[in-house]
C-alpha positions in Angstrom: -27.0 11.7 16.7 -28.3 10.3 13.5 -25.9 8.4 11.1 -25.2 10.9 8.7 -24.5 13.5 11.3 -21.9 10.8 12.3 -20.2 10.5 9.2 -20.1 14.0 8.8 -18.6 15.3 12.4 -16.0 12.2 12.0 -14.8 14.1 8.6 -14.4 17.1 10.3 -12.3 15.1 13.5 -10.3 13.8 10.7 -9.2 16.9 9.0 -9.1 18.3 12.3 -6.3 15.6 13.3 -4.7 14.8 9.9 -1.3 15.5 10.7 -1.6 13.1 13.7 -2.3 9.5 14.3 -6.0 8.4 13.7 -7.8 4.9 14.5 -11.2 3.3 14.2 -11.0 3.8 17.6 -10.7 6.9 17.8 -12.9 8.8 15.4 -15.7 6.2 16.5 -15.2 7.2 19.8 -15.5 10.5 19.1 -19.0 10.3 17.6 -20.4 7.4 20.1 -20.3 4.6 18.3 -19.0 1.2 18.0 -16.2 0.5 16.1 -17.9 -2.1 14.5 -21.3 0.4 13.7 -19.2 3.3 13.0 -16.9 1.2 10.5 -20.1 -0.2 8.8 -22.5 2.9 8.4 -18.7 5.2 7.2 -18.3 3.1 4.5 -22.1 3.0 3.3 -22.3 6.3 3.2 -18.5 7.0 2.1 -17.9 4.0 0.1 -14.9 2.9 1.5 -13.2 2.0 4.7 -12.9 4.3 7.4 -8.7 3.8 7.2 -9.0 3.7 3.8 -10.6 7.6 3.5 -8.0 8.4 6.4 -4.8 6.9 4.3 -6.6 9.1 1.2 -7.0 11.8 3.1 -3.3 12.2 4.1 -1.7 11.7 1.2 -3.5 14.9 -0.3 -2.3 16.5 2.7 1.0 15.5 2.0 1.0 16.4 -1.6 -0.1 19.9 -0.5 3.0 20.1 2.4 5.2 18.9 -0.5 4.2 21.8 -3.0 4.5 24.1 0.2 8.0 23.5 0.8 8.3 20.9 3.1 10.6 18.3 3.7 9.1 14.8 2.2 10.5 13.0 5.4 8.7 15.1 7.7 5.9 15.2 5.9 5.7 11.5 6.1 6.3 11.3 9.8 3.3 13.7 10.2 1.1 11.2 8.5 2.3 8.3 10.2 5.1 6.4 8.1 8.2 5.0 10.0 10.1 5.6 6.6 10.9 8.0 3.8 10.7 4.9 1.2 7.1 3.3 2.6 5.9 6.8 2.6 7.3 6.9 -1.0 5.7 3.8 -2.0 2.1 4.3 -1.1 2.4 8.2 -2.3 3.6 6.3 -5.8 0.4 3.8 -5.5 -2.2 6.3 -5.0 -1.0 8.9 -7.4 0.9 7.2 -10.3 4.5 9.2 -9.9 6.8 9.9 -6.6 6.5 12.9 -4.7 10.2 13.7 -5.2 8.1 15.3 -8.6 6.3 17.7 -6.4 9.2 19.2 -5.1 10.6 19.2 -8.8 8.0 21.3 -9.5 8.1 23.3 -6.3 11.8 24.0 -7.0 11.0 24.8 -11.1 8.4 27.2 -9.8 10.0 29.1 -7.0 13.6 29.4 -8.4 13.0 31.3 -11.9 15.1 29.6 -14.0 14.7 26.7 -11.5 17.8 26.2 -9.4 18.0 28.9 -6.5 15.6 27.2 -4.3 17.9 24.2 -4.4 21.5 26.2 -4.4 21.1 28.9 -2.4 23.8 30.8 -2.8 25.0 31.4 -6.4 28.5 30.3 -6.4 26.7 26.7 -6.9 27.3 27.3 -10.1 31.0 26.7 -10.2 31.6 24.8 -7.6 34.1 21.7 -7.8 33.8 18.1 -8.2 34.8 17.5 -4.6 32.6 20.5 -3.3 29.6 18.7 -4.9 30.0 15.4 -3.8 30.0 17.1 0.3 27.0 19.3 -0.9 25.2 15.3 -1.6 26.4 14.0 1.5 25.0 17.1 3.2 21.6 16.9 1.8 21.5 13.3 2.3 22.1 13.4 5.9 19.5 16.5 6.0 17.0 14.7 4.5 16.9 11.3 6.5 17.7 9.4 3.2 19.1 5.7 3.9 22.0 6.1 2.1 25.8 5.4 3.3 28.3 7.5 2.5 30.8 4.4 1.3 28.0 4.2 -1.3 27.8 7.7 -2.5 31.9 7.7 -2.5 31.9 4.6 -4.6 29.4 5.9 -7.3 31.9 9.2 -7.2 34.4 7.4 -8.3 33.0 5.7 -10.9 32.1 8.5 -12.1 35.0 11.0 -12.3 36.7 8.2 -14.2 33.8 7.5 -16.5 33.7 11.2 -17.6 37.0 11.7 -16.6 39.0 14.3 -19.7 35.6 15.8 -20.7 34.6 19.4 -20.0 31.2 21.5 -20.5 30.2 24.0 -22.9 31.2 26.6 -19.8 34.4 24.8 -19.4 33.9 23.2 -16.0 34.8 19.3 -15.6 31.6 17.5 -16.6 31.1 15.0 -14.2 29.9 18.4 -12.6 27.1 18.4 -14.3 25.8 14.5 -12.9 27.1 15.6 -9.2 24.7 18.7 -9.7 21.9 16.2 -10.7 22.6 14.2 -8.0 22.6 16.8 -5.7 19.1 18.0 -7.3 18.2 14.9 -6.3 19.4 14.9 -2.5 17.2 18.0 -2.3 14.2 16.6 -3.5 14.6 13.8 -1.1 14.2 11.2 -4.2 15.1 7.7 -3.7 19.1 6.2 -2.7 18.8 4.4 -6.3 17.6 7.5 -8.3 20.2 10.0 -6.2 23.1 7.1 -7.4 21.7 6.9 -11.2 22.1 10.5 -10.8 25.5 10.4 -11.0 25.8 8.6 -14.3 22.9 10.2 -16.2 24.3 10.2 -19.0 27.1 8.0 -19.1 26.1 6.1 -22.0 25.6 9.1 -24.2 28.7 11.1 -23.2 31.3 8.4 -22.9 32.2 5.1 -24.9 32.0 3.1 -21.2 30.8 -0.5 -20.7 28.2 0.1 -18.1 28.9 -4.1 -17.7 32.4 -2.9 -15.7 30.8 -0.1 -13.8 29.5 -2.9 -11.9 26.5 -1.0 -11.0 23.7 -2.2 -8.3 21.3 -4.0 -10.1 18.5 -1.6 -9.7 21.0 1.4 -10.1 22.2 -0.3 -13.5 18.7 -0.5 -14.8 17.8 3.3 -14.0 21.1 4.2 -15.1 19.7 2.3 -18.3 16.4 4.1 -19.1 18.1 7.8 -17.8 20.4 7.1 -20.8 17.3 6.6 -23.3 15.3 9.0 -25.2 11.9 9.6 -23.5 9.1 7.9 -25.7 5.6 9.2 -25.5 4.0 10.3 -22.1 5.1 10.4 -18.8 2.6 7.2 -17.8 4.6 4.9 -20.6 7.9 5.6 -18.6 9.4 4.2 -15.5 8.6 6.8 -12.8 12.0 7.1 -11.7 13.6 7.8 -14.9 11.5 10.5 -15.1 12.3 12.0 -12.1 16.4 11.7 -12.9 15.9 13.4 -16.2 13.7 15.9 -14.3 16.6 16.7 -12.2 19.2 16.8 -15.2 16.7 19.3 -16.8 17.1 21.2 -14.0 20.6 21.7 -13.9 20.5 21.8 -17.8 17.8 25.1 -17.8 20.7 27.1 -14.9 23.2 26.6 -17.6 21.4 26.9 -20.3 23.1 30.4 -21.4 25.6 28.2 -22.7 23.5 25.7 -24.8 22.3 26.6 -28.7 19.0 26.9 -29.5 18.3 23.9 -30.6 19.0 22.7 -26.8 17.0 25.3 -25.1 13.9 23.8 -27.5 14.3 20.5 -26.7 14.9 21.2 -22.7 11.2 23.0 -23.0 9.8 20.2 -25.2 10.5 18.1 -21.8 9.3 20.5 -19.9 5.6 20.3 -21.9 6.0 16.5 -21.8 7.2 15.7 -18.6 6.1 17.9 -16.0 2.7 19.1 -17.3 1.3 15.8 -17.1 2.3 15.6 -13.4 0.6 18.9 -12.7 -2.3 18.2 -14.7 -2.9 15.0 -12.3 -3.3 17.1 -9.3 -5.9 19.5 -10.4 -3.9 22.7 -10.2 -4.5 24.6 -12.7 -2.6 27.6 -11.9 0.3 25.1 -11.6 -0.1 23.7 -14.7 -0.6 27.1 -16.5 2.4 28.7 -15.1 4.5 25.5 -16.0 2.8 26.2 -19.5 4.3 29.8 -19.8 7.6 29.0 -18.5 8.2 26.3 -21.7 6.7 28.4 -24.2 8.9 31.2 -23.5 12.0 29.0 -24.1 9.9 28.0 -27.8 9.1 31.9 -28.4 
């Protein structure tokens, strides 16, 4: 077997075994050659590393499952991560934004007005304070997140007395509306810092409190922070995870959004163009990016 007919049957054992565990050893034994030969001629023809192509390889993979429907945890057991946050981190590094994003997007496209897919039944909608917090712990738990439940009872409490008095434009309690975020955020399987900023997304524009005596988790604090900003520029000039909180609180904004003025409704579909486009656009997927294209300019119509 020539080298190039090497190279190109070990592409096709690759995408054959994606989903699976792959090793130099492996692939080069499947073509007859020497780790050392296979690993050299691979990456003159290929231009990189044999493990690096294969790490490549599955994240793609995984973007697709993600967009699919699947779970990002077992996603990123199929590709060969121990953890939901290292498969996070090098999904983050190859791509430029988490893939708690892709199931944003999965979620805006699949649901309509982009909340059924994660509330399946439509009583959701007015469910109680107490009724969302075990809805978080429930998608927590079902989504192999590493987060206590001490810590999601904590950041409750903080909560319901930060917004405590205040109601919505629909007349429901609204630290509702930051449990519904964080839940949004439990679904997409997002990180236990982002799922606890979630909770006080905006705290700082709601309420008069001193986010000093919250006495927030540092990294918590600082998300808490930037969710509480306006959004300058793109997507790229703003901390990933802020991005993907105010995602979520979009979310939850655009299924009550019946109550909101118009005014509102522009400004959610402004985001919208800003803030998830550039995510699709990333990817490739046109259709994707087109249908998330229609879906704000009928809120600007």
């Amino acid at each position: 077997m020539d080298r190039k007919e090497a190279v190109r049957k070990s592409l096709n054992y690759i995408e054959k075994h994606i989903s699976g565990k792959l090793s130099v050893e492996d692939i080069s034994g499947y073509v007859g050659y020497s780790e050392y030969h296979f690993s050299r001629i691979f990456k003159e023809f290929m231009g990189v590393s044999v493990m690096e192509y294969v790490k490549k390889r599955k994240l793609i993979f995984a973007s697709e499952e993600i967009l699919r429907g699947r779970k990002i945890i077992e996603v990123a057991v199929d590709c060969g991560y121990d953890s939901h946050s290292g498969f996070t981190r090098a999904f983050c590094r190859e791509f430029g934004f988490y893939p708690a994003l892709l199931k944003a997007i999965t979620i805006h496209l699949e649901g309509g007005n982009g909340m059924e897919h994660v509330f399946m039944e439509k009583a959701g909608l007015h469910m109680s304070k107490e009724e969302l917090l075990a809805k978080v712990k429930t998608a927590v738990l079902e989504n192999g997140i590493s987060l206590e439940e001490g810590q999601i009872d904590a950041m409750y409490k903080k909560a319901v007395s930060a917004y405590e008095g205040m109601k919505r434009y629909s007349g429901e309690e609204y630290v509702t509306h930051p449990l519904h975020v964080a839940l949004i955020l439990a679904c997409m399987e997002a990180e236990p810092d982002c799922i606890l900023a979630g909770m006080m997304c905006d705290v700082l524009k709601k309420t008069d409190t001193d986010l000093e005596k919250l006495c927030l988790p540092t990294q918590v604090k600082t998300l808490v922070l930037g969710t509480n900003r306006e959004i300058e520029g793109s997507q790229e000039q703003t901390d990933k995870k802020v991005v993907l909180i105010k995602m979520a609180e979009r979310l939850h904004n655009m299924r009550t959004i019946e109550f909101m003025d118009e005014e509102s409704r522009r400004k959610k579909a402004v985001e919208t163009l800003e803030l998830f486009l550039p995510v699709a656009a990333k990817l490739g997927n046109e259709k994707l990016t087109a249908e998330l294209n229609d879906l704000a300019l009928k809120c600007l119509a």
